[in-house]
FIDOVEX-81171 format. One record per atom (N, C-alpha, C): residue in one letter; x, y, z. Coordinates in steps of 0.02 Angstrom, whole numbers, plus 50000, padded with zeros to 5 digits. Example, Ala and Ser with C-alpha at 12.3 -4.5 7.8 and 13.67 -1.06 7.14 Angstrom:
2
A506604971650390
A506154977550390
A506604983550390
S506424988850354
S506844994750357
S506455000250394
END
This chain:
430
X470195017450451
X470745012650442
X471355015150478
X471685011250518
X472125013050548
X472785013750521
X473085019550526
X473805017850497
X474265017350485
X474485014950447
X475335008450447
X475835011350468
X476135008050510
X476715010350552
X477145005050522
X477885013050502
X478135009150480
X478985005950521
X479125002650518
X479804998950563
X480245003450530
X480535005850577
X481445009650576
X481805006250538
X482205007050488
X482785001750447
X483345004150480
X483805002450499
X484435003350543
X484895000650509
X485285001250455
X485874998850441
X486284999050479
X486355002650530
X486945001950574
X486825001750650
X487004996950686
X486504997550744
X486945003950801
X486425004650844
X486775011050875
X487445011050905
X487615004650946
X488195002950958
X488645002650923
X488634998950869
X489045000950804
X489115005650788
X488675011350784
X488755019350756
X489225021650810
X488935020750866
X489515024950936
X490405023450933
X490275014250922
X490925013150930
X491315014850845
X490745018650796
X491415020850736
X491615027350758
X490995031050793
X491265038550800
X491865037550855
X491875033150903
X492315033850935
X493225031250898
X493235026650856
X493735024850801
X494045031950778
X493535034350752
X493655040650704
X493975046250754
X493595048150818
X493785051350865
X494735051050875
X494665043950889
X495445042450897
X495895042650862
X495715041350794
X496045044950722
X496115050650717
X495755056550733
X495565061650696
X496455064450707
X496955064750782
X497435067350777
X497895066450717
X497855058350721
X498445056550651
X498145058150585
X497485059250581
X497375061050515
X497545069350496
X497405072150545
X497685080350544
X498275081850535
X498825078050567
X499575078450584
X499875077950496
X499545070250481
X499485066450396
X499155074150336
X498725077750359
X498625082650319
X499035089650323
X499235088950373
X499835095350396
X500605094050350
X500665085650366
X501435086350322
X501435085050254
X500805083150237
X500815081950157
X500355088950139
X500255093350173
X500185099550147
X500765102850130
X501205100850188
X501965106550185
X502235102850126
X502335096450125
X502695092350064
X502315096150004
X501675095749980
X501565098049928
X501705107249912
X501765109249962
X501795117649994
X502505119749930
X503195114049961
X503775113149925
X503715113249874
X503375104949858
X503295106049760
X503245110449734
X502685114049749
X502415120849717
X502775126249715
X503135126649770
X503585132549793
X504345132049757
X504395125349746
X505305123949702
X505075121949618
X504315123349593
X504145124549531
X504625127549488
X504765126249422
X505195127649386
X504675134449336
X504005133049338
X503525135849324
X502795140249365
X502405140249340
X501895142549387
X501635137749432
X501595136649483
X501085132449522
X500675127149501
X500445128349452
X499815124649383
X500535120149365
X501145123249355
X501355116749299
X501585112449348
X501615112949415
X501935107649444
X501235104749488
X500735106449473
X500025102749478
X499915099149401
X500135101649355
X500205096949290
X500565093149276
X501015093049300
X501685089449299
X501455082549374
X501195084349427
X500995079449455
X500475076149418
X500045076049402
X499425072149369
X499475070249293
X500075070549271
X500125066549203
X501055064549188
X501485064849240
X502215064349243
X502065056449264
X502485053149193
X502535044749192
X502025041649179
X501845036849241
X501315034149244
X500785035849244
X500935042049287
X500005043849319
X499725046149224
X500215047149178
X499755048549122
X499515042249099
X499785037149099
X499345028349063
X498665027849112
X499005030749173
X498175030049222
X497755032549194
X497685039649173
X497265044449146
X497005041649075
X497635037249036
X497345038248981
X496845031348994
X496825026249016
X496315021249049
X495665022949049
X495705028649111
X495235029349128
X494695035249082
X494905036949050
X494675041149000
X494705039048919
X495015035748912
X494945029448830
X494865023348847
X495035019048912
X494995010248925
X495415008048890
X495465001048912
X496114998348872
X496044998748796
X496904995948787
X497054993748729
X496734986448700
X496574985848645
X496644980548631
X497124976848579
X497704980648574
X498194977648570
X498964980548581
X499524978648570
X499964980448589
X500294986148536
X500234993948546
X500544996448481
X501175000848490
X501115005448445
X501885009548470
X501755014548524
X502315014048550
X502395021548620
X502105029248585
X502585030248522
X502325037048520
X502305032148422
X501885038748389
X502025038048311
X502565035848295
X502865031448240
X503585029848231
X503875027748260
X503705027448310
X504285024048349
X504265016448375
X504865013548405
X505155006748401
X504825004648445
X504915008748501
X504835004348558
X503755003048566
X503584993648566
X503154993448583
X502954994748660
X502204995748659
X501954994148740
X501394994448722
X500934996348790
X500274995948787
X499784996148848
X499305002448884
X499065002448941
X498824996048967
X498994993548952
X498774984448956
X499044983049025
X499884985049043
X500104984449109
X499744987149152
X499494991749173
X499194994249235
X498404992049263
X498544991749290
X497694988549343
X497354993149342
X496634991849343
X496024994649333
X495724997949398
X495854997149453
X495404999849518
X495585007749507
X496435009249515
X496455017549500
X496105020149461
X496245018849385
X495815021649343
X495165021649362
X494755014749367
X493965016049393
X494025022149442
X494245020849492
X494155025749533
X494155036349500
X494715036049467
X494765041949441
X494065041749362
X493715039049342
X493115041449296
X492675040049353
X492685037649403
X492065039549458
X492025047249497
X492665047949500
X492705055049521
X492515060549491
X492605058749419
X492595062549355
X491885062449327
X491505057249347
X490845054549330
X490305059049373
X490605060249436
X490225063149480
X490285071949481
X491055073749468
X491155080349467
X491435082049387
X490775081649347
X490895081149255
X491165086449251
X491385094349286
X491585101749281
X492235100949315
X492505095349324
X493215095449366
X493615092549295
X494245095449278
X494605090949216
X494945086349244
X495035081449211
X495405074149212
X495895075649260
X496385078049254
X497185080749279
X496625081149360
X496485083649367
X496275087149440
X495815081749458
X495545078349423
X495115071749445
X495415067549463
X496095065849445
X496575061349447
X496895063349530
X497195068449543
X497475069549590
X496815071849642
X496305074449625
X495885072649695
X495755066549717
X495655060249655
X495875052849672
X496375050849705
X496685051349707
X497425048849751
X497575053649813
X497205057549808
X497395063149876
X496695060049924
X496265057349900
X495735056349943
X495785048049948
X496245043949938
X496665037349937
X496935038249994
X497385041749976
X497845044350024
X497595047450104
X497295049050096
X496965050750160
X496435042750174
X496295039650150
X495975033350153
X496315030050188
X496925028450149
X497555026150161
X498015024250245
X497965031550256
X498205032750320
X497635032350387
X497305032150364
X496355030450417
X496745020950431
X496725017550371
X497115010850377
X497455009150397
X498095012850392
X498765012850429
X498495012650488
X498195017250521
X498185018950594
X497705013650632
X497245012150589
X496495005150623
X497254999550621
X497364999050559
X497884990850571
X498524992250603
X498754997950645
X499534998250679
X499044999150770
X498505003350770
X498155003050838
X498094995950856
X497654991750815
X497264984550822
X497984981450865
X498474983250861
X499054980050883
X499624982050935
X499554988450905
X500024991350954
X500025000450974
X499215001450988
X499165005251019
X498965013050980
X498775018250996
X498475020950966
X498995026750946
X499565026551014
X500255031550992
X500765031050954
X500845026150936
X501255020950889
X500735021350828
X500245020950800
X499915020650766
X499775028450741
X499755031250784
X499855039150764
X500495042550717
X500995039350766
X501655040950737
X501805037550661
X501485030950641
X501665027950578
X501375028950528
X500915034350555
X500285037650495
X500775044150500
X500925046850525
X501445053650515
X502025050650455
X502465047150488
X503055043650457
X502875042950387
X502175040150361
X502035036650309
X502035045550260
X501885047950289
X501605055450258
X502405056550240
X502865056750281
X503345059850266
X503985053950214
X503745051450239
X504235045950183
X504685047850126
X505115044950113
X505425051250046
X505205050849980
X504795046549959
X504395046949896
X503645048549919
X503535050949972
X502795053750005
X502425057249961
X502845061749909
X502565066749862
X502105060949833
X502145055649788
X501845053049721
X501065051749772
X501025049749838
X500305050349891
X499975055249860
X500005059849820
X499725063049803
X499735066149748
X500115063449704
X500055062849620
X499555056749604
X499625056949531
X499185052349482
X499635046149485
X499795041649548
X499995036149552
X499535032349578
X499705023549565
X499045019549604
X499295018349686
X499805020449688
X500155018449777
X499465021349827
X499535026949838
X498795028949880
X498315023449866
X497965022049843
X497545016949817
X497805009949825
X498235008249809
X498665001049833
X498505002049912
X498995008349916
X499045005850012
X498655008150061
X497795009150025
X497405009350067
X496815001950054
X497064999849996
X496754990550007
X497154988050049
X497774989650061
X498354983750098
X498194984050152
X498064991850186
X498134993550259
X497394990450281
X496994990750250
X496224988250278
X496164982550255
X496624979250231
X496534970850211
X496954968050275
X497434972950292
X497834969750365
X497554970650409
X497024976050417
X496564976350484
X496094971050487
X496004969550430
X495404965350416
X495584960550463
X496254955550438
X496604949850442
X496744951550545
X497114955250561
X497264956150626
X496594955450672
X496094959050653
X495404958250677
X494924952150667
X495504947450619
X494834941850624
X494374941850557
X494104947150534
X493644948950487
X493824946050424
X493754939350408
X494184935650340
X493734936150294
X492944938150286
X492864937450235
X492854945550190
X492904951550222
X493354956650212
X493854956850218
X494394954150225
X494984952150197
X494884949150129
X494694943650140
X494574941750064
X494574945350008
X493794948450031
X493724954449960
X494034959349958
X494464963150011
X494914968950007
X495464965749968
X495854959049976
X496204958149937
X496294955749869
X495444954149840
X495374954949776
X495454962649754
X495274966049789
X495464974549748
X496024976849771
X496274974749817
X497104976349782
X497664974349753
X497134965949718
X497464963649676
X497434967149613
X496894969249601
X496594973849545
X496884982249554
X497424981549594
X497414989049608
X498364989449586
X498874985549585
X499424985149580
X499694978249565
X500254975549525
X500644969949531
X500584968449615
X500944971249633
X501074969749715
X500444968249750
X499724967749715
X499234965349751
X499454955749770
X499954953049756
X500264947749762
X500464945649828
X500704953049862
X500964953749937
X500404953549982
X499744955849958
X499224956850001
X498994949950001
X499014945449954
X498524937849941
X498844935449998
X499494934849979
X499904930450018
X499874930950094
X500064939150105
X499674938950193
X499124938350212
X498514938250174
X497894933050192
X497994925950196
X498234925150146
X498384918050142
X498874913250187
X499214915750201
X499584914450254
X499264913650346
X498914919350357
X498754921150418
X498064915850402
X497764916550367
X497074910950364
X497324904550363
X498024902950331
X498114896150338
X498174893650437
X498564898850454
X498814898450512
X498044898950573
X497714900450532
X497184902850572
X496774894650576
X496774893350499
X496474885550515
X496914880450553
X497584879950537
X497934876850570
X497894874150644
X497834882050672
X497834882750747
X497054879450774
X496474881350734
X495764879150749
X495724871250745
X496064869950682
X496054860550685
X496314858950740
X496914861850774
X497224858050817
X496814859450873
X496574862950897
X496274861450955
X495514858850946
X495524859350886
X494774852650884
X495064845250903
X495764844950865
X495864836750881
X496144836250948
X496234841450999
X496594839851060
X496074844851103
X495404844651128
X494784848251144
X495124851051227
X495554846251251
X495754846151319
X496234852051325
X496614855651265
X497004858351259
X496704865951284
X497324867251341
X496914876251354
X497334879751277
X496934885351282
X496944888251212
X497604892251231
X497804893951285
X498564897151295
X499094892251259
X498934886351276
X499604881451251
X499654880851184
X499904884251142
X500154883951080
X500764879351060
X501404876051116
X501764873751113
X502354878951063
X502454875251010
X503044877150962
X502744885050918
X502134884850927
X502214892250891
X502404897750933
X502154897050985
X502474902551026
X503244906451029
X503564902650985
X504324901750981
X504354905650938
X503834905050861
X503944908850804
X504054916250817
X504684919950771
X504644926050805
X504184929550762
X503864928650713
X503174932550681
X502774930650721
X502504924550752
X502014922650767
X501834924250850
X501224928850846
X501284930350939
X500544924550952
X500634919650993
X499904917251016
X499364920751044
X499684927551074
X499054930551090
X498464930751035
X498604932650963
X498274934050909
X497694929350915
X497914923050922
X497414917550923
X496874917350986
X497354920251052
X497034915451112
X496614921351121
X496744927051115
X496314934851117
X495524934851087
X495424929851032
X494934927151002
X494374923550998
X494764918951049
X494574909851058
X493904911151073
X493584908051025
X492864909451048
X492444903451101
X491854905251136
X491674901351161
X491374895851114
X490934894951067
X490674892251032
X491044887750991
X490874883450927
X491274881250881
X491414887150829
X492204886050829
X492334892650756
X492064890950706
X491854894650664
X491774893850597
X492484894450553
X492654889950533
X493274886750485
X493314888550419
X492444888950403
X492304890550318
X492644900250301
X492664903250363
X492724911050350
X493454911050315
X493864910650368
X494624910250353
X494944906850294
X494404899350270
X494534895750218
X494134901550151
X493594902950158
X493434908350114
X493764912150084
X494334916450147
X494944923250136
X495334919350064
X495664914550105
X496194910550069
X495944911149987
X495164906849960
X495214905649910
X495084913749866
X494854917749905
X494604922449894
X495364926949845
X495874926549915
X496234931649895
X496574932549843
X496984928649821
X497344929649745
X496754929849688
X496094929849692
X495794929549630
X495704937249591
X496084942149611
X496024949849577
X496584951749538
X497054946649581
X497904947749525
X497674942049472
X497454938149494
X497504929949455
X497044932949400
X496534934349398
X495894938149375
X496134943049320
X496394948549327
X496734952749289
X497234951049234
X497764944949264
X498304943849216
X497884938149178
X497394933549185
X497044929949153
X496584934649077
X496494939549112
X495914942849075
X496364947449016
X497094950549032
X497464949948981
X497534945848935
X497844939548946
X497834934748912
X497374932648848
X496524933848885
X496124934548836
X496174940648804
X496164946048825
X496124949748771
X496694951048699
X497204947048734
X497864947648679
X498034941448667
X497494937048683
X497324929848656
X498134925248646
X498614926548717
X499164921848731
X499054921348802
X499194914748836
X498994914648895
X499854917648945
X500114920548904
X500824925348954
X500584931548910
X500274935048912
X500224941648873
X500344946048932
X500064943049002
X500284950049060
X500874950149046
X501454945349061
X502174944149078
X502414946448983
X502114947248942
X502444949448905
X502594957348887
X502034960448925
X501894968348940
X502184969948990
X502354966549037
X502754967949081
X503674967949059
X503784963849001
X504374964248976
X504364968648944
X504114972348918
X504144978748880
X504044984548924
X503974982248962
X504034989649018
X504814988549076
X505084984349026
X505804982649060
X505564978549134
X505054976249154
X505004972249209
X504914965749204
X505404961849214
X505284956549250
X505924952749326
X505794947549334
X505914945249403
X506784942349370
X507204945349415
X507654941449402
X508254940849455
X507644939049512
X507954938449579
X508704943749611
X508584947949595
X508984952749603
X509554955249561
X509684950649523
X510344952549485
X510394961149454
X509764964149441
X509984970649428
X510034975449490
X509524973549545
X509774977949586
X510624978649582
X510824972349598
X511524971049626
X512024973949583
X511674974549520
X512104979149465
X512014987249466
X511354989849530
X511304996849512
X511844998249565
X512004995249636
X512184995849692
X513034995049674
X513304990349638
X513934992249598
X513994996949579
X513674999649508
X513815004849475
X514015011849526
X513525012049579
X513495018049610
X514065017149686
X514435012349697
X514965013049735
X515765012449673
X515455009049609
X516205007949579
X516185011549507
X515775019549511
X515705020649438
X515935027849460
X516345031349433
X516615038449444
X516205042949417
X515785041349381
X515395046149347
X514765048449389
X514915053149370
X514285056949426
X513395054249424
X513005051049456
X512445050849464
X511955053749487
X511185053049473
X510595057949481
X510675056749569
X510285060349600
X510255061349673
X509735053349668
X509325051449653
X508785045649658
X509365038149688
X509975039849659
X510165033349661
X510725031449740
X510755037449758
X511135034749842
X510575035249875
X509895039949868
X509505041349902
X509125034549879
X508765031549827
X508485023749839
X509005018249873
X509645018049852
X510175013349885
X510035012649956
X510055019849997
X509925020850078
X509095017750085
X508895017950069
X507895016550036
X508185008250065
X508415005850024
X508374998050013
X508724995750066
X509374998250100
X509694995250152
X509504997150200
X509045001350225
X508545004350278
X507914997350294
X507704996850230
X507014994050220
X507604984850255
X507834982850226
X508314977050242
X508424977850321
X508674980750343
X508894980150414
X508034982050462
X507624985450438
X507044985950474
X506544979550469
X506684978250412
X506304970450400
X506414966050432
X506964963650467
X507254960150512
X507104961450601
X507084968950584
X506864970850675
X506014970650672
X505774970550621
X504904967550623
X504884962150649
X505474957250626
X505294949350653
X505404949750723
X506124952950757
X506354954050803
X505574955850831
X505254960650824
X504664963950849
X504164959350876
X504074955650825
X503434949250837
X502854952450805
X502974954450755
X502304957850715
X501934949950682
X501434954250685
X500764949550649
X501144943750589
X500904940050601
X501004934650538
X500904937450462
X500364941550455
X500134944550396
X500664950150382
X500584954850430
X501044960850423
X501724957150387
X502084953250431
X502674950850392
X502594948350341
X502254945550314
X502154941450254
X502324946650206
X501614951250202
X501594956450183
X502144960450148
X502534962150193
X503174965950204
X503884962550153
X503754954750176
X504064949950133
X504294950450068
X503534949850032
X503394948849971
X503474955549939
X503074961649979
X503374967649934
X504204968749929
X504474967149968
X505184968549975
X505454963449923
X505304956549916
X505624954349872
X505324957549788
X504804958949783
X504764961649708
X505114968749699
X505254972749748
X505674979549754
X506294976249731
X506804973449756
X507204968149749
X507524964149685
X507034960649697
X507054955449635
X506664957649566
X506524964649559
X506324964549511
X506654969249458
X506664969649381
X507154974949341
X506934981649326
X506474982649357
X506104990849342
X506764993949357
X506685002649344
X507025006649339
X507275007249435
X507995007549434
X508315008849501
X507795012949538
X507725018349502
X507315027749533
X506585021649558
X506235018049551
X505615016649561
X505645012249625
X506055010049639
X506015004849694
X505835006149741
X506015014249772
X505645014349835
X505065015749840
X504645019449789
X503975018749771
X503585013349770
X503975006149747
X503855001549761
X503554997649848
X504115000149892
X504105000349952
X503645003249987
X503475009349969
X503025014650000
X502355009650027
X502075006349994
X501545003750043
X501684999450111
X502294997050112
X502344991450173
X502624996550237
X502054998250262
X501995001550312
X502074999850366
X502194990850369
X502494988950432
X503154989050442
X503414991950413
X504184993450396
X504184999650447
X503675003250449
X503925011150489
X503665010750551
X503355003650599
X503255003750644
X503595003650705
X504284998650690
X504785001250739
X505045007550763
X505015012150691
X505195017750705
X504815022750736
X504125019950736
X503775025850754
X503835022750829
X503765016750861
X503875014650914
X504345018550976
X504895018750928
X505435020750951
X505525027650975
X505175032950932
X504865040150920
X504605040050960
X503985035951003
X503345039251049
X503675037751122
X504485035851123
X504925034551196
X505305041451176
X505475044351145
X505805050751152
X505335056751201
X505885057351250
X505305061151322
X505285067951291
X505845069951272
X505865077451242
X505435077651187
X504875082451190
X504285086651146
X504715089651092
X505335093851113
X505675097251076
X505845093351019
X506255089251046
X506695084451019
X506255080650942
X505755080150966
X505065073950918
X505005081650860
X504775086050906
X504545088950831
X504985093450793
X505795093550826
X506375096350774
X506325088550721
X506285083950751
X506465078450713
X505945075350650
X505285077850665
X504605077750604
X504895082250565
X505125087350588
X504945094750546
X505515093650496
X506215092050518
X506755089150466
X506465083650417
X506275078050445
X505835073750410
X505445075550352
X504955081250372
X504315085850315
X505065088350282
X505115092650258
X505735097950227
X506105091450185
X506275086750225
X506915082350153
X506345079450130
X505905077450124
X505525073350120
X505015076050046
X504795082450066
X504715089650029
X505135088949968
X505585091849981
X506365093449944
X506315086649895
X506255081749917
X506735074549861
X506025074249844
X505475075249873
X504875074849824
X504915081149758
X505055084749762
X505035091049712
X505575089349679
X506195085649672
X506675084249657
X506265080349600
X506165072849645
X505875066449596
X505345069749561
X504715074049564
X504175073949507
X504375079449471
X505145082749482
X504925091349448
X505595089749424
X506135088249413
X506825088149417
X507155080149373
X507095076949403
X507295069449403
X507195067549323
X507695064249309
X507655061549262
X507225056249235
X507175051649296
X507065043649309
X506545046649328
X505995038749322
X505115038449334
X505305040249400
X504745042549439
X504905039549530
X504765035749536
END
């Protein structure tokens, strides 16, 4: 009997395999550069410890939030709303925070059962974080090049709340759904978009910013496809009035244009797809605390809700018309917010992606418009990474070598410094 030969299974075809090693190839600098400054940043923490080394590795993986993460993922929710500590007044309830971090941290913990929680938690977000910046660099290359894309994966490392990238926060994890939900979107790939932006709806409030730049760029995406179905004569360069938009570049579209008929259902897919992980979550509250506002009522007890800015505008008073001395968090987020404001504007100037801006949009208005604690806002910010593309732009025209890396290395050091400040020092959440 002769015998059975069996067929090769190829999940990945060879071309595909070549062209990831070559992706990765082109990454590998910014991912090294990204492990060099958030080594030195964490180097600081440790080194401006008030304690041994351990407490400011303990103090990262259970300081604020990152402890409701932990306690999630190691008890699961509440099922109902009780007190903060014994006796005391103030209600709440892990009910606010999204589920992808936590999953993620008992998978880590699931797999390495001899690693403790605390250290499961922060190898979670340190290996986000490095996720994270792989994203940054696929969705800032897809657009504008691989040196520019290098530089905004550095920038992102050094940021001045860069430290929590690698505490028990969900940001690492947020802004490595965002960054590969924008590659997705820039590349076309809508029905990974879609599902990337169900998990980072599930991954932060601000998964709101990610729907919306699917949603947006897929609308625009059908838009543009109907119209040249109903006008067939139309060369695909002539966009007419969008070309004008300063988000909107036509290349995006005409770079694409396929020979064939598009498929319409993909992009319409993204759309319905995307808000269903925030929508999903605050629904599934609801049931479990059986009021259909139970998210928005946990969110008032964590002092957050939307009130179109009026408290910012009251922290930004206080701290030009109050004589009394304030924590370092509050000129240093103030500069945060009027930075992020004037760069948001040179994005449009830029002609960035439809998505990217959106994106950028919506997180900026919940930084903004929302009443969380002053100290948190720029943490807030930390994922909209199209915010640091001008700058890095601007960085890869500086001819002097010297010049670039006196100017990283100041960057790492304050960056360092106000991180060891905010998780070891600071009064206020970061």
């Amino acid at each position: 009997m002769a015998p059975v030969r069996r067929l090769p299974i190829r999940l990945i075809s060879p071309e595909r395999r070549a062209a990831l090693a070559m992706s990765l190839q082109l990454a590998e600098p910014a991912l090294l550069l990204f492990l060099v400054v958030r080594a030195a940043g964490l180097s600081l923490i440790l080194l401006l410890s008030p304690g041994s080394p351990s407490y400011a590795l303990h103090r990262l993986a259970v300081h604020w939030d990152a402890a409701w993460y932990l306690d999630v993922a190691m008890h699961g929710y509440d099922h109902a709303i009780r007190p903060w500590l014994p006796g005391a007044a103030l209600q709440t309830t892990n009910l606010a925070f999204f589920p992808v971090f936590p999953w993620m941290i008992r998978t880590v913990h699931t797999l390495l059962p001899f690693v403790p929680w605390g250290v499961a938690s922060l190898l979670t977000a340190s290996l986000c974080a490095l996720g994270a910046a792989l994203g940054i660099f696929a969705a800032v290359n897809a657009r504008y090049g691989d040196k520019v894309a290098r530089m905004a994966v550095v920038l992102w490392g050094i940021a001045p709340v860069a430290a929590v990238e690698t505490a028990g926060y969900s940001e690492s994890a947020f802004t490595l759904m965002a960054a590969w939900t924008l590659y997705a979107v820039v590349t076309r790939r809508w029905l990974t978009a879609g599902v990337l932006s169900v998990l980072a709806g599930l991954t932060r409030p601000t998964g709101v910013a990610v729907a919306a730049a699917v949603m947006a760029a897929g609308a625009m995406e059908l838009w543009v496809r109907l119209r040249e179905r109903r006008a067939p004569g139309m060369l695909p360069g002539r966009l007419s009035w969008l070309d004008r938009l300063p988000w909107f570049d036509g290349a995006d579209v005409r770079a694409v244009t396929p020979v064939h008929e598009p498929e319409l259902w993909r992009p319409l897919a993204a759309i319905v797809l995307a808000p269903l992980g925030w929508v999903g979550f605050v629904a599934w509250t609801g049931w479990r605390l059986h009021t259909w506002d139970a998210y928005f009522r946990i969110q008032a007890l964590w002092h957050s809700k939307f009130d179109f800015g009026k408290s910012t505008a009251h922290d930004f008073k206080l701290l030009f018309t109050n004589a009394e001395p304030v924590g370092l968090y509050y000129p240093v987020v103030a500069g945060i917010l009027v930075a992020a404001a004037v760069l948001f504007f040179t994005t449009i100037a830029q002609r960035q992606p439809l998505g990217f801006v959106v994106f950028t949009l919506v997180t900026m208005v919940i930084a903004f418009g929302d009443t969380a604690y002053f100290a948190s806002r720029a943490r807030f910010l930390l994922p909209a990474f199209p915010l640091l593309i001008p700058i890095a732009a601007g960085l890869v025209r500086v001819r002097t070598r010297a010049t670039l890396v006196t100017a990283l290395i100041a960057g790492t050091l304050c960056s360092g410094l106000y991180g060891a400040y905010l998780l070891l020092y600071s009064p206020a959440a970061p």
